[in-house]
Steps between C-alpha positions, in 0.01 A plus 500: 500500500615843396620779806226690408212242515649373856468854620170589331336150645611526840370869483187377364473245781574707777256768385223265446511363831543764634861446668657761658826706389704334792376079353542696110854576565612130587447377149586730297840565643553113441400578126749751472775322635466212233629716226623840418403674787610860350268366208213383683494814725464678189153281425362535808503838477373545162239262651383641840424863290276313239293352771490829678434679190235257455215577651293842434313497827709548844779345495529188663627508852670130489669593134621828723638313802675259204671735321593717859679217618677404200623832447637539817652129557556345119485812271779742498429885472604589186361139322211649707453806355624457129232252453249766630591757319332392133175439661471840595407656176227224456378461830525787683142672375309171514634317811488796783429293756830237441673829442390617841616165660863476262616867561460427852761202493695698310562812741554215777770336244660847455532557868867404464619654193794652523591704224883573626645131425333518141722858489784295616526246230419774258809689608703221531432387163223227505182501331216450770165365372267705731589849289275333210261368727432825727457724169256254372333509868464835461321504216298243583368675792480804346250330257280400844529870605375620138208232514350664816550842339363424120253177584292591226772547272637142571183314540471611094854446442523181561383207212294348621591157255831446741526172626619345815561163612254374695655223705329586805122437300652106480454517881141626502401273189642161642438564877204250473680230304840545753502246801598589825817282517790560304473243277607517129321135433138631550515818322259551169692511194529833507612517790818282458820588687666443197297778350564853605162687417200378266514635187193703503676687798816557395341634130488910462147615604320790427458779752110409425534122596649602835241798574262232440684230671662650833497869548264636800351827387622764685433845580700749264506796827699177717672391205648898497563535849697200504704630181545832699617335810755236295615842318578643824716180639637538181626829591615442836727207389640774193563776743644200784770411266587879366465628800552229819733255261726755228390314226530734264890501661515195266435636194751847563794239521350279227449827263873610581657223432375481185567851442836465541511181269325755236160292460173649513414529828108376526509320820249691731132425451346843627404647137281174402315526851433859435369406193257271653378745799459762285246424189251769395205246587184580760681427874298344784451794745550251820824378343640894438417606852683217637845639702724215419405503120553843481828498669608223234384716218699801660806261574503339148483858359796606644698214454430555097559856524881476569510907580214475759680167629805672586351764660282310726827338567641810611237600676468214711919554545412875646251345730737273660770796547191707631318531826295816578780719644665509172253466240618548128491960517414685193738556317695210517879572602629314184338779276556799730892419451424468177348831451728681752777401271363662165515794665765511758732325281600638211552449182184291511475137417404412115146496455468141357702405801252637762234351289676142529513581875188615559359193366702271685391635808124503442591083387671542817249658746187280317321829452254542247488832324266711637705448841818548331411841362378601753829475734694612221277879520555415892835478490590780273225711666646446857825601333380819345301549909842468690678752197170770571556509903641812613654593192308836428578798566184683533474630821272756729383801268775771398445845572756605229440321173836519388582306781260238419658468151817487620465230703531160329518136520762265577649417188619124577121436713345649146674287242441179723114609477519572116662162465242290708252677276652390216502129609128532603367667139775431315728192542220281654268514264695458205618176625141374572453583114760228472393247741188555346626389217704191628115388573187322363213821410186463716144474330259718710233664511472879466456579814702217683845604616794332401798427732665879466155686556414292783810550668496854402146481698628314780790792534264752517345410857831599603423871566729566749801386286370661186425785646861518668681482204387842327646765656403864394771683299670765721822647239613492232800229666180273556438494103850524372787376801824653413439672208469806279172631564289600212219727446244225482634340832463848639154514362377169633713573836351836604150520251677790269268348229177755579578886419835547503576386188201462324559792246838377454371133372217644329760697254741202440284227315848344497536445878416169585485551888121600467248527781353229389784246472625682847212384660415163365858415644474660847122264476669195389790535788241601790286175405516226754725248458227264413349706241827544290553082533207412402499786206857331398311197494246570292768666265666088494182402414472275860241729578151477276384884495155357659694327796728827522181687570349329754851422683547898489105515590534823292191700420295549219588848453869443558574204366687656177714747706768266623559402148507865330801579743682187374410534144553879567858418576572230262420729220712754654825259543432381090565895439777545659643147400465695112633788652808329627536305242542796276720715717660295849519794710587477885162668612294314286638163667501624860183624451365146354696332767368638755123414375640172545526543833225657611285312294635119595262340260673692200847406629577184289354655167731809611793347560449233235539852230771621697707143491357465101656851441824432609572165318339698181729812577822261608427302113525818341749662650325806621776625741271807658243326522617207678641805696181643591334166586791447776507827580146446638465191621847649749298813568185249619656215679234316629418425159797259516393299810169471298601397121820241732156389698320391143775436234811370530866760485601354207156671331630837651869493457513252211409794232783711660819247494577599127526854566706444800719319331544684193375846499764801380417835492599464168210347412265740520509908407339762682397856304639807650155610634455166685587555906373361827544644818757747403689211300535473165737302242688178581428559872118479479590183305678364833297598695191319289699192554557557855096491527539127330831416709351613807194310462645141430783548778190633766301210407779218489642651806189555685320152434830324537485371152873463485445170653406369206564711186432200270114599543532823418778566232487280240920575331736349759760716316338842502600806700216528702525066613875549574483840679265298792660159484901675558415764688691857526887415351785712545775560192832401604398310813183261427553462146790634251394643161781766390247517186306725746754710683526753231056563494576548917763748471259655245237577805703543725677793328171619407348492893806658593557764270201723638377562136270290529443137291449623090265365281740344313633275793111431551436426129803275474434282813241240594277540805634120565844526490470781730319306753772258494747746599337742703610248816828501386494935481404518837673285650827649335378892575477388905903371443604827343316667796615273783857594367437859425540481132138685504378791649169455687287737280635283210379175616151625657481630082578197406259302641245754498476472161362162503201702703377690177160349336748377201700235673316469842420139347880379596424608858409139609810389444702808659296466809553093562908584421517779743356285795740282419786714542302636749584149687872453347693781650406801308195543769542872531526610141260227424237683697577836384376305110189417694378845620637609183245315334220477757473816704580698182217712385518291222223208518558131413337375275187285690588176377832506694488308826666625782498207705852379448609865559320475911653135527845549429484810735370323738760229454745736510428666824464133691855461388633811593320449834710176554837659332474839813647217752846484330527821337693820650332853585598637170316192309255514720372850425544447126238185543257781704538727226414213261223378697379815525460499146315197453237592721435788366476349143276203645261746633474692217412183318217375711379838508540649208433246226207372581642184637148354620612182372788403726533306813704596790755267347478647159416291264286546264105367589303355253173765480259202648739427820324444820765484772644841562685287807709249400864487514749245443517418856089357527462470085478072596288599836247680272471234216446242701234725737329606168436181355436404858205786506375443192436121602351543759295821451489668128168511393358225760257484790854558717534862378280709799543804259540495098569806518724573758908650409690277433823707593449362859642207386798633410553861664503562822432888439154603395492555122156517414462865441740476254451426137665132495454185275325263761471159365471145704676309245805652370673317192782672459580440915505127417765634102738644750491196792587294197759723302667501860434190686471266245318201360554246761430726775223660336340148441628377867290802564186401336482112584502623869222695463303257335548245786475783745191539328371141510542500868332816587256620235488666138633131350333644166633857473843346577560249192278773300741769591809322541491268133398908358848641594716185396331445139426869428837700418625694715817632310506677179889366423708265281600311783327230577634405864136607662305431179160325601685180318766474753254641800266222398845246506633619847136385629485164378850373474670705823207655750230248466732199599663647810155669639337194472810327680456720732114540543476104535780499757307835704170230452336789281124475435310266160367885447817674486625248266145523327560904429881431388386246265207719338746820480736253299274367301371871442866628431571169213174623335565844423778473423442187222552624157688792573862281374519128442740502775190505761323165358865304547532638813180419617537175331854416707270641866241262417677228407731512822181542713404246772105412472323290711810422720679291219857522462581642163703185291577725250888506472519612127517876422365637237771570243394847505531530813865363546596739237377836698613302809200558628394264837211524722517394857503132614210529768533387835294176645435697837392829263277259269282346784455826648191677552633812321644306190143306446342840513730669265412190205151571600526907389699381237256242333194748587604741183324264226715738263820309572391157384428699196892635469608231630335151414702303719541736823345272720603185374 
């Protein structure tokens, strides 16, 4: 007899007399131990679903307590459920009530599934049978929880001609004829044990027979609730093995392996069960309102939808780094640093780079859109708050109105302001245009909001903060900080704009500073903050006009006036863009500059003609007018902080490098009427190209650009490239070129000779070549007079010549040789150059920083200090005299030349520095109290008062009744701790906050601000010791593996670890993509890594690797079992993004 009639007959007999599971088992077990038992298992499978399957009324209870017993004694799992798996399709809608009883078993059979040794043998090489057989699962059951949803879809669906063995009808049919013994010698014939089932019952029958044979009517409403309630087990087992099990764990390691091995990767069954829960077919109402269906739908939903998959991910990271002291703030730290640095640090990033960033940190924080935006307006607008505090300087009423004018705002507190404005209107939104356009367009409705306007609606219930950040105009240092005024400022400033000049403008229909165009830009600057963003908006096209309105909640009778003043203006700018474009004159540009400012929103399409103009002038050669373009942008220089804030130098000095570098003044002729400022001839001509010389060295100079002159000048071997990379050389001493001895005797003859320097000498000599030797004049005029080979009015001639408007370009090389003599021996005649050239009545030219001048002197008089021990009374009073001196010139520098923007140490401040406080004795202090601060207060529920000064962090004196830059987050603090300190320290610096932070509170703001200062640059230079690369390689390959020594040995918390591990995993993501350095060296982390306490076998390097001998720590046992360590892989592994990178991170 065959296996399967030995196991079908003793099944027969046992069910038709009625023999319980326990008396079933006996037998059959002896069956399947007389042949194949792998085999037979196989058949008794197949056969114990048929006879379940069976029947169309309940299902049998005996049958049930059969096939439970097998499956939990005889049966394995997986033979288990790969033979129930093709019945589903077939069964599911027609047998609810076997369903009810099988899905049952099945959630006690998955009880024990444990989805981390099927990981194991993935990883380790082997192919495991259960990733095949839970996909399938899931479908299957996913076609249960669509049943209870669509029953009236399926109960059509299905043909109704399918046939199904009816084994179990043999039992009913031949009950009768059966005796009660087991005797296979009494039996009818068909009823022989050599016979498996009569013909007639083992014969395909139609669904028609059986209705009319064995199914019991039933009710169609129980027949649905039963559907609905086997749909809903259905569901629970799903979101059990997502959820409770990390199945879907399975098919991430499953989907990167075969990644890797460059095959389709198909292996996760989520889009087919989405397909199933989601037809467009009538839905059962009690089935939709169920919880746990829902919660599938939601979950299978987001598993398909990979971007709302990660962020859930994220989200449920945040919540486990979160408690309700320290609560994710708006905004987020990681985009407040962000922010801070395109405007405290300057020249600003690329915009394609932020772009990249921002998006990385939205995949980063989870955040949908709408959220996103509206942190980013948070962020800049708490920026643009902190930049409007204190800094006005309106005041109690004047009696005198002169004195009212007179009095003005602080230039550096003015500039920040213009530049936080610029961000906010300017900067911001453009890069939304381009996120925008990095994502899939919404379909809505008219009057549904998409992501930008609800965010933009969202932003407006924050009055207070909107409110805050529009100061009322006070001078005309408010509009335009630092510059030459203009009659329109003055207009705007003090209202000149009614009757003063009214019959003036009325008889020039030339003049283009009308009433009209005066006041639509005083309107457009007094608007709220909120009004001019949204109005930029709307200008993108973010904004639809209709949503515009009701955001602005503008009246019917107003609702065109907002946009006359801008279209008012725009018109305006397009003349005078013809009007400049036929004649560049200097008013015409400082007077469109300065719309610019005032009017923020016009800034980029200003500056955008101003940076056009010059590249058009620089192609053609138009010396004058390249002249007068400088000459105004010097004369307005917060115009420079803004066009460094939204385009890169090389867009601003670029255009100028070839006249550097080659102009002559005989290239271009002047006609005898032609004079400037009582200068005429070859002089004007230098001094036109001391506008352009002056500008490039200010801007190089002042932005520190000489760090890296390979972004800005494009001809390695030009004057200007070589002038900044060698620095100031002197003839005969630095470098030897007798070629040029003769042109220096030539100057100096001509300095010397009190007639004067002739045109000729002018004509016949390039402005370069002169800068190359003008060190080398000096420096041999203060030897002649140190041995009294000139007379003293002869040398202060000499070098007072360099003071006249023709050659005052050179002076920024005279001054940084002077302090250098100043410092070399020749300190006294040294400083008699300096108040020569600064306390003259002469002014410098503004570009010319004076900040080298107050250090030297200050250097100077510390040594001298130290020197009055050893010297004798005669020395002694020489060093009063000379100290004497110094002071004298050092006041007159702070208080004479406007030197608002120095520290007590004298350097130079940035115009958006915050702390007017820091020296190089607490510079590490502060950084590490900053970050500290802004940790564990910022813009969270720790902060008592948003608004309160943030100069009591750092001064001890009160400053607020001063106009100051008061900022909580302070980029440029955290440049200078890393020019100084360093990249280890500064990243020894940040890893103990971020622990400091897991232990006490603010886990989130800590890897959010920490991973934001090591992958966002820092330094604009060449050098790429404290690049974010080699930041981001000092974390993982030097600071990570001692802290973590040393945590595990201090028995450091799983949540300290858990924040160290997220602000790593934060730092490897933004920084991915930026070189291909990052994935190898995230590739050479991972692979070195320690997971699940397993000691890493790996003793190969990566060829690579051994090649950039490059090696990662070799972990400690005692460090990998402790609590810290398991926490750290658990921050790690909670960024889904790095399995993305990094297919094998984890394995």
């Amino acid at each position: 007899m065959s296996p399967t009639n030995k196991l079908e007959t003793v099944l027969r007999y046992a069910y038709l007399n009625r023999l319980t599971s326990e008396q079933w088992i006996v037998p059959t077990k002896e069956c399947l131990e007389t042949g194949d038992q792998e085999a037979e298992i196989f058949l008794l499978s197949e056969l114990l679903f048929r006879s379940i399957f069976s029947f169309y009324r309940v299902s049998d209870p005996l049958l049930e307590s059969y096939l439970t017993l097998a499956a939990q004694t005889i049966i394995s799992k997986q033979t288990f459920i790969t033979h129930l798996i093709p019945f589903g399709e077939t069964t599911a809608s027609r047998h609810p009530y076997q369903w009810s009883f099988i899905l049952k078993l099945l959630s006690t059979l998955l009880t024990n599934f444990n989805a981390d040794d099927i990981v194991i043998d993935l990883q380790q090489g082997n192919d495991n049978l259960w990733v095949d057989i839970i996909s399938d699962t899931f479908k299957m059951l996913s076609h249960i929880v669509a049943i209870g949803i669509y029953p009236d879809f399926y109960e059509h669906a299905i043909d109704m001609s399918q046939t199904t063995l009816t084994s179990a009808v043999s039992f009913q049919n031949s009950q009768s004829n059966f005796d009660s013994q087991f005797s296979m010698a009494s039996q009818l014939s068909y009823n022989d044990p050599d016979a498996t089932l009569d013909m007639d019952n083992t014969q395909h029958i139609e669904d028609t027979d059986m209705k009319e044979s064995n199914e019991t009517p039933c009710n169609n409403k129980e027949k649905t609730m039963i559907q609905v309630e086997n749909a809903a087990l259905a569901a629970q087992i799903m979101m059990t093995l997502i959820e409770k099990k990390n199945a879907k764990r399975i098919f991430q390691v499953r989907n990167n392996q075969r990644r890797q091995a460059g095959l389709e990767v198909d292996h996760e069954p989520w889009i087919q069960c989405q397909a199933k829960l989601e037809l467009k077919q009538a839905k059962c109402p009690i089935a939709t309102q169920n919880t746990t269906i829902q919660k599938l739908v939601l979950l299978i939903q987001r598993l398909t939808d990979r971007d709302l998959e990660r962020k859930m991910a994220v989200h449920m990271k945040y919540h486990e780094l979160e408690d309700e002291g320290t609560a994710r703030a708006m905004p987020s730290a990681g985009l407040m640093g962000l922010l801070y640095h395109m405007v405290q640090i300057r020249p600003s990033l690329d915009d394609d780079y932020i772009v990249d960033h921002l998006l990385k940190l939205q995949t980063i924080k989870g955040s949908f859109d709408e959220s996103f935006y509206l942190e980013l307006w948070l962020a800049a607008l708490t920026g643009l708050r902190e930049a409007s505090l204190n800094t006005s300087c309106n005041g109690p009423p004047e009696e005198d109105t002169d004195l009212r004018e007179n009095k003005s705002c602080n230039s550096v507190a003015a500039t920040n302001r213009l530049l936080w404005k610029s961000l906010v209107l300017v900067k911001l939104p453009f890069l939304l245009s381009k996120l925008q356009k990095k994502q899939e367009p919404q379909e809505l409705d008219e009057y549904e909001m998409n992501s930008l306007e609800s965010s933009l609606k969202e932003l407006k219930a924050f009055t207070g903060l909107v409110n805050a950040c529009s100061p009322p105009g006070c001078c005309t240092e408010f509009y335009a900080p630092d510059s030459m005024s203009s009659m329109l400022v003055e207009r705007i400033a003090f209202g000149r704009d009614e009757e003063d000049d009214l019959m003036d403008i009325m008889d020039d229909d030339m003049d283009l500073n009308t009433i009209t165009v005066t006041k639509s830009v005083r309107a457009i600057s007094n608007n709220d903050i909120f009004t001019n963003i949204v109005q930029v908006c709307e200008h993108y096209g973010f904004v639809r006009p209709a949503i515009a309105i009701e955001l602005l909640k503008k009246k019917s009778s107003m609702e065109t006036e907002p946009d006359n003043n801008v279209l008012i203006i725009d018109q305006n700018i397009d003349q005078r863009f013809k009007t400049i474009g036929a004649e560049v004159t200097f008013s015409g540009l400082t007077e469109l500059l300065h719309i610019g400012l005032i009017s923020t929103i016009h800034l980029r399409k200003v500056v955008s003609f101003i940076l056009v103009l010059l590249k058009e002038k620089a192609a053609q050669n138009d010396f004058f007018a390249l002249s007068n373009i400088c000459d105004a942008l010097s004369e307005c220089p917060c115009s420079v902080d803004l066009i460094l804030q939204l385009y890169t130098p090389q867009e601003l000095i670029g255009p100028l490098e070839s006249m550097c570098n080659h102009w002559s003044p005989s290239d271009n002729t002047l006609d005898n009427s032609a004079s400037e400022d009582d200068l005429e001839g070859v002089q004007l001509l230098y001094n036109k190209f001391g506008k352009i010389w002056n500008l490039t060295v200010s801007v190089v100079k002042r932005f520190k650009l000489y760090r890296d002159m390979n972004k800005v000048f494009a001809d390695k071997e030009g004057f200007v490239y070589q002038f900044f990379t060698q620095g100031p050389m002197i003839y005969g001493i630095d470098i030897q070129d007798p070629s040029i001895e003769p042109f220096i005797n030539r100057w100096m003859n001509a300095l010397a000779g009190g007639d004067g320097l002739s045109d000729d000498l002018l004509l016949n000599s390039k402005p370069q070549d002169l800068l190359m030797i003008v060190p080398t004049i000096i420096q041999r005029c203060i030897i002649l007079y140190a041995s009294q080979q000139m007379e003293t009015e002869s040398f202060t001639g000499m070098i007072s010549y360099f003071q006249k408007k023709s050659l005052d370009f050179t002076l920024s090389g005279i001054i940084l040789i002077v302090c250098e003599e100043l410092l070399s021996g020749h300190s006294g005649i040294a400083l008699t150059c300096l108040c020569q050239l600064i306390m003259s009545d002469i002014a410098l030219p503004r570009e010319i920083s004076l900040h080298p001048v107050l250090g030297s002197l200050e250097s100077l008089l510390e040594f001298k200090r130290q020197e009055s021990v050893f010297l004798t009374k005669e020395e002694e009073e020489k060093n009063v005299a000379l100290a004497k001196g110094m002071s004298e010139l050092t006041q007159f520098i702070m208080t004479n030349n406007k030197m608002d923007k120095l520290t007590e140490d004298h350097s130079m401040l940035h115009t958006e520095t915050v702390t007017t406080n820091v020296t190089p004795n607490t510079l590490f202090e502060k950084a590490e109290l900053m970050f500290k601060y802004i940790v564990k207060s910022g813009r969270s529920m720790f902060m008592s008062d948003v608004d309160a000064d943030p100069n009591t962090l750092w001064d001890k004196n009160d400053s607020s009744k001063q106009q100051v830059v008061s900022h909580y987050l302070d980029m440029s603090l955290f440049e200078t701790v890393l020019e100084i300190g360093g990249g280890h320290w500064f990243v020894s610096m940040i890893v103990d906050q971020v622990l400091e932070a897991g232990k006490s509170g603010g886990a989130v703001r800590a890897a959010e601000l920490g991973s934001c200062l090591i992958t966002t640059p820092l330094l604009y230079s060449v050098n790429t010791h404290n690049s974010c690369y080699n930041l981001l390689r000092c974390l993982l390959q030097d600071i990570l593996p001692s802290m973590l020594d040393e945590c595990a040995a201090q028995n450091m918390s799983f949540f300290q670890g858990q924040t160290l591990g997220v602000f790593t995993s934060d730092c490897l993501v933004l920084m991915h993509d930026r070189i291909d350095s990052v994935k190898k060296l995230g590739k050479w982390f991972f692979a070195a890594l320690v997971i699940d306490s397993q000691t890493n076998k790996k003793e190969t390097q990566d060829e690579d690797q051994m090649k950039e001998g490059t090696r990662f720590a070799q972990w400690d046992n005692e460090t990998t079992k402790s609590a810290v360590w398991r926490g750290f892989i658990k921050g790690l592994m909670s960024n889904p993004v790095i399995e993305e990178i990094w297919p094998n991170a984890f394995i």
